[in-house]
FIKE-658642 format. One record per residue: residue in three letters; x, y, z of N, C-alpha, C, O in turn. Coordinates in Angstrom, 1 decimal, decimal comma. Layout:
# residues N
PT Ala X Y Z X Y Z X Y Z X Y Z
...
# end
This chain:
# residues 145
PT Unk -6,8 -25,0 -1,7 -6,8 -23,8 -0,9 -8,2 -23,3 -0,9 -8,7 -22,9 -2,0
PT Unk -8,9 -23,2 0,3 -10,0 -22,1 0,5 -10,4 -21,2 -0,5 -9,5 -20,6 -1,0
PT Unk -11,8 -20,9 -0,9 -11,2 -19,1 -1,1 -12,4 -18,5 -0,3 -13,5 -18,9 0,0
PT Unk -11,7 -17,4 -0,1 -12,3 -16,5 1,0 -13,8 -16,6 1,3 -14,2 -16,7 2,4
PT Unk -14,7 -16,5 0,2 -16,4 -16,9 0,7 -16,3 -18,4 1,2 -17,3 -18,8 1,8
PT Unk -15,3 -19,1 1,1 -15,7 -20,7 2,0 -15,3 -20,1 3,6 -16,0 -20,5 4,6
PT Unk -14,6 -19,5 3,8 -13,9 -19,2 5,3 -15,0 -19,0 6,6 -15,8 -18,1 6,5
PT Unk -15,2 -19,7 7,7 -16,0 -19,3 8,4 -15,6 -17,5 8,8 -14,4 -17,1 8,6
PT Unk -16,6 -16,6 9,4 -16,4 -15,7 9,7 -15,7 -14,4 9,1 -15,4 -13,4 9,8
PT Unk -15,6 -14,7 7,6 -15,3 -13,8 6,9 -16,5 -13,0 6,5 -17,6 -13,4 6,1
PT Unk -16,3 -12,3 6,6 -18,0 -10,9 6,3 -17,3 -10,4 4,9 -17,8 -10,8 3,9
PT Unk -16,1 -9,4 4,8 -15,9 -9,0 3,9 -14,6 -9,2 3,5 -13,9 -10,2 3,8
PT Unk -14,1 -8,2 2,6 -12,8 -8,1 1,7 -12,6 -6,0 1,9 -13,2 -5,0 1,7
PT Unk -11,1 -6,6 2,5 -11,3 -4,9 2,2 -9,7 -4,4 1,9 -8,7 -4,7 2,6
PT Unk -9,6 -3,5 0,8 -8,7 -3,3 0,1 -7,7 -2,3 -0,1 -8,0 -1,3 -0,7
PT Unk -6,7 -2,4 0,2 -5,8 -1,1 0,2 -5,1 -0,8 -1,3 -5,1 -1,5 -2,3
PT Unk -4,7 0,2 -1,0 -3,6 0,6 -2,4 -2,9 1,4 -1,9 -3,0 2,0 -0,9
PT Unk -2,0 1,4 -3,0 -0,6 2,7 -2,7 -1,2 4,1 -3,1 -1,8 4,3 -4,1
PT Unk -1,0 4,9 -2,3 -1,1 6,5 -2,8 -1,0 6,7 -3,5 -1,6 7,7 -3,9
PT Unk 0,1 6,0 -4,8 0,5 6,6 -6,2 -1,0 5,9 -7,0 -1,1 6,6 -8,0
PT Unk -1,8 5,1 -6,9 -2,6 4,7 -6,9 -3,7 5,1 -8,4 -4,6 4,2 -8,3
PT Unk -4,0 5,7 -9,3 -4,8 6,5 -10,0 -6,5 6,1 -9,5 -6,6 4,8 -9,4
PT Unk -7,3 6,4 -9,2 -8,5 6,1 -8,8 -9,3 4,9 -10,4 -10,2 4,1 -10,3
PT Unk -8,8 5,2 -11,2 -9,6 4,2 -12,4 -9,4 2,9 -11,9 -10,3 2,1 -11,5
PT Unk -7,4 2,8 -11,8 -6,9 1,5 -11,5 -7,4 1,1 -10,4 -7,7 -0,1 -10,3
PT Unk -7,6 1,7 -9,5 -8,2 0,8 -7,9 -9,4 0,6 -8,4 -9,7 -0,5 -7,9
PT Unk -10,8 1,0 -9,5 -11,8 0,7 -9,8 -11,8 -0,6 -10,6 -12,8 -1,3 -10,6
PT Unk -10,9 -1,1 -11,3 -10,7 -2,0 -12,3 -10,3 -3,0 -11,2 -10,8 -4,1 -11,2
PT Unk -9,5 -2,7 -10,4 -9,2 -3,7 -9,4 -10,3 -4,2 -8,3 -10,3 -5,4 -8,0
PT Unk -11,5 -3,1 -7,6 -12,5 -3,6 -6,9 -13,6 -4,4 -8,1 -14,5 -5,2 -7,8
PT Unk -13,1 -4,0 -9,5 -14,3 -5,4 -10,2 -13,9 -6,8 -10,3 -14,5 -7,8 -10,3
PT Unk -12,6 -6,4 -10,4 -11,1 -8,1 -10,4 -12,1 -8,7 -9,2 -12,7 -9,8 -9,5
PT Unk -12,3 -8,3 -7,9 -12,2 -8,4 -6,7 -13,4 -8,8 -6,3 -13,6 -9,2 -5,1
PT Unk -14,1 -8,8 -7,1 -15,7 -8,7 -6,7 -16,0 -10,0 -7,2 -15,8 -10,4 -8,3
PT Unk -16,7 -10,6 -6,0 -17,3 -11,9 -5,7 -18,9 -12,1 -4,9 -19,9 -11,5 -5,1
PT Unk -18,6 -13,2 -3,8 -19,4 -12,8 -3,0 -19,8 -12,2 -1,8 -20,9 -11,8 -1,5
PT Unk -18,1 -11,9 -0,9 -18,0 -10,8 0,0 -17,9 -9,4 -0,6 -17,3 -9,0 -1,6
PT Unk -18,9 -8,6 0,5 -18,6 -6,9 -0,2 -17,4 -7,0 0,0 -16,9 -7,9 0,5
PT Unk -16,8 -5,8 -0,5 -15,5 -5,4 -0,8 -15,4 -4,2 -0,2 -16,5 -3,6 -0,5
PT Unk -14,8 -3,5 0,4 -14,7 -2,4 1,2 -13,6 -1,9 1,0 -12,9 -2,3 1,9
PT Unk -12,9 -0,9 0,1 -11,8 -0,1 0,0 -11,6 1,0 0,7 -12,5 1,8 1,1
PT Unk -10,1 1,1 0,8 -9,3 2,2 1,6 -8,9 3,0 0,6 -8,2 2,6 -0,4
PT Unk -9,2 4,2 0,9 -9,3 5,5 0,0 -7,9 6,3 0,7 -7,9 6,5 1,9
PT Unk -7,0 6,7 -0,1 -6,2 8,0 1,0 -7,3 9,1 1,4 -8,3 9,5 0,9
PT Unk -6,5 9,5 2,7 -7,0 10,0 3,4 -7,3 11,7 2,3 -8,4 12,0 1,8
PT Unk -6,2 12,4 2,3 -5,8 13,3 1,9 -6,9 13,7 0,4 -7,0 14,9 0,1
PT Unk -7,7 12,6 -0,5 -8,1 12,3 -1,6 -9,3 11,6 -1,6 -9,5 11,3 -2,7
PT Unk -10,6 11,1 -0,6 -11,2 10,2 -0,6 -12,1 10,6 -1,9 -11,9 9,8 -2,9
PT Unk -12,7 11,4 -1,9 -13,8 12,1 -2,5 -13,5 11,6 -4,3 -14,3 11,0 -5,0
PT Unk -12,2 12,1 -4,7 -11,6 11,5 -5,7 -11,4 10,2 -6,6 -11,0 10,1 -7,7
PT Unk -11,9 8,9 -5,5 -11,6 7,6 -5,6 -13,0 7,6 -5,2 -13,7 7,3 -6,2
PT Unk -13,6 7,8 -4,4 -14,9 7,3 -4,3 -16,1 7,1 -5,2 -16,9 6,1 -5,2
PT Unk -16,1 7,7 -5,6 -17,6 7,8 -7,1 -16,7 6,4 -7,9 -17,0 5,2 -7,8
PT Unk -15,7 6,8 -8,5 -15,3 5,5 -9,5 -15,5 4,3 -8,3 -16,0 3,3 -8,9
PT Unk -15,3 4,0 -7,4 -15,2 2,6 -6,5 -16,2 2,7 -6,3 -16,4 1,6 -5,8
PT Unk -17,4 3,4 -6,1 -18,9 2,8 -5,8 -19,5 2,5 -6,9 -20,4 1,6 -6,9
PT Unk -19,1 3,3 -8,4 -19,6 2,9 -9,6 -19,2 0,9 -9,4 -20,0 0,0 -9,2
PT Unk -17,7 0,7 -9,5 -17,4 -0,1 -9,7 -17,6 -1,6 -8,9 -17,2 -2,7 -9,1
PT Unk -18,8 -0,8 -7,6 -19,2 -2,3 -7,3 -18,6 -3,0 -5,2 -18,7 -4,1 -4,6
PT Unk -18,0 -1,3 -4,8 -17,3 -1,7 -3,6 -18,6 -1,1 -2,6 -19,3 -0,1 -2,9
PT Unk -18,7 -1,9 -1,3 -19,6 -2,2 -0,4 -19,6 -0,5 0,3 -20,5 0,3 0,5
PT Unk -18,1 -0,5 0,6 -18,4 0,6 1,6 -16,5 1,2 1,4 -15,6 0,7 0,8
PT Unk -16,8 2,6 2,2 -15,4 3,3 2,1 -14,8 3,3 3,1 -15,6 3,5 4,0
PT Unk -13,4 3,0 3,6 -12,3 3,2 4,8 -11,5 4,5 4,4 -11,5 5,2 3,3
PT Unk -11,0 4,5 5,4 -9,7 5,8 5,4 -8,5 5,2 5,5 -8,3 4,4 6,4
PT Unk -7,5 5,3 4,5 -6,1 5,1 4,9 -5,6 6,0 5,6 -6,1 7,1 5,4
PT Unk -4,7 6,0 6,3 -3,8 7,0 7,1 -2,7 7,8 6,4 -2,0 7,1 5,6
PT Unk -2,6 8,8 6,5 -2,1 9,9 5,6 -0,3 9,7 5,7 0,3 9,8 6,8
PT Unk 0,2 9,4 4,6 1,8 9,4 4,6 2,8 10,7 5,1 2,5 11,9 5,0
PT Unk 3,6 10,4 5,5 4,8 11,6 6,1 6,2 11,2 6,2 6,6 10,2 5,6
PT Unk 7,0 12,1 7,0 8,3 11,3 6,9 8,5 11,8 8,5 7,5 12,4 9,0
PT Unk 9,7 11,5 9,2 10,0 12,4 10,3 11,2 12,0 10,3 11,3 10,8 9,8
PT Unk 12,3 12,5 10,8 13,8 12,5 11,5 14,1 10,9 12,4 13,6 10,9 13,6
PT Unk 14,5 10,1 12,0 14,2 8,8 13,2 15,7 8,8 14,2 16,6 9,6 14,1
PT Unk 15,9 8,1 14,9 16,7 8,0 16,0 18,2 7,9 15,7 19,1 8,1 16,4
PT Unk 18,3 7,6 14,4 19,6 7,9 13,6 20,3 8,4 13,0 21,5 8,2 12,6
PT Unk 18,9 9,5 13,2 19,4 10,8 12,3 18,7 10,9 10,8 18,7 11,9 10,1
PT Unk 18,3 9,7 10,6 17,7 9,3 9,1 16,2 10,0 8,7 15,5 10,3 9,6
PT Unk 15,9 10,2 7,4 14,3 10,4 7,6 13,7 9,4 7,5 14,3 8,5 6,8
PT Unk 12,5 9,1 8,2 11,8 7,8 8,1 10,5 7,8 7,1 9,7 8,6 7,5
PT Unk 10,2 7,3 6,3 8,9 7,7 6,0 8,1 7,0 6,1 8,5 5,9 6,4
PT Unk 6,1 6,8 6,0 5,6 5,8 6,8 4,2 6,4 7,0 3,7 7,5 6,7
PT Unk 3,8 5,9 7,3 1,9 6,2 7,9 2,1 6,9 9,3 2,9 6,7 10,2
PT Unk 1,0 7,8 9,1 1,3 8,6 10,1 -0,3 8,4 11,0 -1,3 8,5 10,4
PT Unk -0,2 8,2 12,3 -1,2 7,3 12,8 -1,3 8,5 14,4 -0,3 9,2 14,6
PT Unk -2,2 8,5 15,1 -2,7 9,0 16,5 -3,5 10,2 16,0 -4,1 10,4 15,0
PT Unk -3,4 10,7 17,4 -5,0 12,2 17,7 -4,6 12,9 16,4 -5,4 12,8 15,6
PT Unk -3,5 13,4 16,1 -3,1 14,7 15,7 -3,9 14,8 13,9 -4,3 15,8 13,3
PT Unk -3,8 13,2 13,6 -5,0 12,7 12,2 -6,2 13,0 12,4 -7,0 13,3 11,5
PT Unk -6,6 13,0 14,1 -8,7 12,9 13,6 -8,8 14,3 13,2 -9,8 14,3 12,5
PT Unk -8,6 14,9 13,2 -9,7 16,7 12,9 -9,8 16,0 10,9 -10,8 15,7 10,2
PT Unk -8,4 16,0 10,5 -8,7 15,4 9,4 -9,6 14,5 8,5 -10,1 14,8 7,4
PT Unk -9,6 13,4 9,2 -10,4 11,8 9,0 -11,8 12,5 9,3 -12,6 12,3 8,3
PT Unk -12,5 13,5 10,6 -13,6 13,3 10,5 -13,7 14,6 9,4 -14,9 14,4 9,0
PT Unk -13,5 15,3 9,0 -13,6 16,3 7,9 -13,4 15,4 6,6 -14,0 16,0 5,7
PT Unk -12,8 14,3 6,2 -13,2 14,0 5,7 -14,5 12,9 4,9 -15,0 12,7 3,8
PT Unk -14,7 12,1 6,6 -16,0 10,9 7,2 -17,1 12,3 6,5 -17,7 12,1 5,5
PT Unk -17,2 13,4 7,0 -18,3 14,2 6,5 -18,3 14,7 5,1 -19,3 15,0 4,5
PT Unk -17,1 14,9 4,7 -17,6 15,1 3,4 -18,2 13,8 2,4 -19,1 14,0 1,5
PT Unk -17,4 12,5 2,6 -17,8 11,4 2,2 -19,5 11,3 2,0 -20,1 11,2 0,9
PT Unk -20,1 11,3 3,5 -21,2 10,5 4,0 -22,1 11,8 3,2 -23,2 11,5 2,7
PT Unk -21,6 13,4 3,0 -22,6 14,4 2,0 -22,6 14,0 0,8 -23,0 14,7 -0,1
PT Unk -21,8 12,3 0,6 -21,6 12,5 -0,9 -22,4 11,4 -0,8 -22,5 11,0 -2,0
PT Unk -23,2 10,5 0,3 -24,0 9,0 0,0 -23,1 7,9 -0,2 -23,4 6,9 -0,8
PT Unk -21,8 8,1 0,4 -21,1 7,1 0,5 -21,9 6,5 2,1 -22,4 7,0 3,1
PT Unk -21,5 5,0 1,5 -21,0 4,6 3,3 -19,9 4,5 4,2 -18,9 4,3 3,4
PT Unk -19,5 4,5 5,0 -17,9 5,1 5,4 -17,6 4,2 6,4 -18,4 4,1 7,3
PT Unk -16,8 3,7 6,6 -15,8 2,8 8,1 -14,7 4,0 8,6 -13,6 3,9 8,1
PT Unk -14,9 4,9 9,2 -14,2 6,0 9,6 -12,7 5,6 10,8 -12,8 4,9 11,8
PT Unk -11,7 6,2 10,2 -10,8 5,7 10,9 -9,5 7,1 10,9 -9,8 8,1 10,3
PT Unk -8,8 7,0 11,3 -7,6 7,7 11,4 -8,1 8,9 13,0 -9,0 9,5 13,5
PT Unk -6,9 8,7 13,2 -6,5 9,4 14,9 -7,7 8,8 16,1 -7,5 9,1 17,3
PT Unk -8,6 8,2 16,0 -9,5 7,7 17,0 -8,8 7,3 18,0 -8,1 6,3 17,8
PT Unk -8,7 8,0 19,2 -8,1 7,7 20,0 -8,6 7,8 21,6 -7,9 7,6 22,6
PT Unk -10,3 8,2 21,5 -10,7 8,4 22,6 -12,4 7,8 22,3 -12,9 7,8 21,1
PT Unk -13,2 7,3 23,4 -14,6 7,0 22,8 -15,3 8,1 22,2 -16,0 8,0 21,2
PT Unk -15,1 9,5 23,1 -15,6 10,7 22,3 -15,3 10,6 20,7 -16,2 10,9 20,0
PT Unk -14,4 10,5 20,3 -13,9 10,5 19,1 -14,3 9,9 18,5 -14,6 10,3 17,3
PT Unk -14,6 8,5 19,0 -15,2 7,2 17,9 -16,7 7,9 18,0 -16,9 8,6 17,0
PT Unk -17,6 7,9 19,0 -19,3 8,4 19,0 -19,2 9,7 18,0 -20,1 10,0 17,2
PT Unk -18,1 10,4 17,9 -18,5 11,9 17,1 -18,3 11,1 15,8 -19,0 11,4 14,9
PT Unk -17,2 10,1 15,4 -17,3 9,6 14,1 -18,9 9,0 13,6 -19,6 9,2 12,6
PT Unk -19,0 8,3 14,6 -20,7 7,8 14,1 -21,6 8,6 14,2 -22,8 8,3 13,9
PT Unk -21,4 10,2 14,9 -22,6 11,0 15,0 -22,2 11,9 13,2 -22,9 12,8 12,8
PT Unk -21,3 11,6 12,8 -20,8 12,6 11,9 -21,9 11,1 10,4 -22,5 11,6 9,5
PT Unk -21,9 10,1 10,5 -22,8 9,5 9,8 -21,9 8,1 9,4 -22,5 7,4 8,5
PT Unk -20,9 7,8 9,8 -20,0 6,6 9,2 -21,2 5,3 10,2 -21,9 5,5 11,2
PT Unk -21,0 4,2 9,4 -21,8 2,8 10,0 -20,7 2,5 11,2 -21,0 2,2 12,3
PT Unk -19,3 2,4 10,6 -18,8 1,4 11,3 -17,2 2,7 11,7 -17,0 3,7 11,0
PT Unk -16,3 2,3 12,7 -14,9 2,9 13,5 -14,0 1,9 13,5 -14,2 0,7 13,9
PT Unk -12,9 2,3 13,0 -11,5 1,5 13,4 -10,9 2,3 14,3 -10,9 3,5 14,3
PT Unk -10,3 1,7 15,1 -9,3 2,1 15,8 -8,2 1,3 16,4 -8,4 0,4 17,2
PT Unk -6,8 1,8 16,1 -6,1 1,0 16,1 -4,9 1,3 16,8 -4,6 0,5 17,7
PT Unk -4,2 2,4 16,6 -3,3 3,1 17,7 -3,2 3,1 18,6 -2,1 2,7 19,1
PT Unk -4,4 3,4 19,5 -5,3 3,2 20,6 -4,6 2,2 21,6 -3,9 2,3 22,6
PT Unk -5,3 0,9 20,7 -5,7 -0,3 21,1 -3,9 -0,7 20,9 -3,7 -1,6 21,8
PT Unk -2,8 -0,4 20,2 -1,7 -1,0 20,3 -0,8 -0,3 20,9 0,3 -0,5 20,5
PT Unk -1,0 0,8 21,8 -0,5 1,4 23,0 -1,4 1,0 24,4 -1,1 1,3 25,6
PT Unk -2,4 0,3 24,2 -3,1 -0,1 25,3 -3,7 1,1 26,0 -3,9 0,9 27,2
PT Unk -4,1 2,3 25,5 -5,0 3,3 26,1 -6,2 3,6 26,1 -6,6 4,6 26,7
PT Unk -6,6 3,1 25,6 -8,2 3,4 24,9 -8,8 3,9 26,3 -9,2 3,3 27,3
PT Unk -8,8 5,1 26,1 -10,1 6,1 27,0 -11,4 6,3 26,6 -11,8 7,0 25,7
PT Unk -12,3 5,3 27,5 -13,7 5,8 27,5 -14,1 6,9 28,1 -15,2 7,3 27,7
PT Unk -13,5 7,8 29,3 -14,1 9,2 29,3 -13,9 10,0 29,1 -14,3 11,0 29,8
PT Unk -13,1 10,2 27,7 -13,0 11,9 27,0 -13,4 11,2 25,6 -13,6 11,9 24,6
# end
């Protein structure tokens, strides 16, 4: 089997964890992890600032946003619980992208991007790179707001 630096077109590695998560253990884990692709971890949203200094000590390329957990009532009557994804996340994500980028992180800014304005104010706020994913799997993606 491969490993990931043989793969054409692999640039990086990039890493999630669970919210219960402690920030050491994701640090001990981005050095496990650490090879020849940077490594780029997903910080909760709600906490980046927290996880960040130990995962830059420990050797990770750059910072993402995970999307903040919730629950809501589903069609059954049930609570659902789950990532909670669209517009109603960005005021969040970029209040967070800016506190990061005042800390000299580098940042892949993500959560509620759901318009081009939204993505340009994430890179005017200082992140290198935008995810957007919501968007793009409802097929909306608006370039003029």
């Amino acid at each position: 089997m491969p490993r990931l630096e043989e793969l054409e077109n692999v640039l990086a590695i990039e890493l999630g964890f669970e919210n219960e998560i402690r920030a050491a253990e994701a640090a001990d884990l981005v050095r496990a992890a650490s090879g020849e692709l940077p490594i780029i971890v997903q910080v909760p949203l709600h906490s980046p600032l927290e996880f960040s200094e130990q995962l830059k000590e420990a050797g990770a390329a750059a910072i993402s946003l995970a999307p903040p957990r919730g629950a809501l009532r589903g069609q059954n009557g049930k609570i659902v619980n789950g990532r909670l994804y669209g517009p109603a996340v960005f005021p969040q994500a970029l209040a967070a992208v800016s506190r990061l980028i005042a800390g000299g992180f580098q940042i892949i800014a993500a959560g509620g991007v759901d318009t081009k304005a939204q993505g340009e104010a994430m890179l005017a706020a200082g992140a290198m790179a935008v995810q957007i994913d919501v968007a793009l799997w409802r097929g909306n993606w608006q370039t003029d707001t």
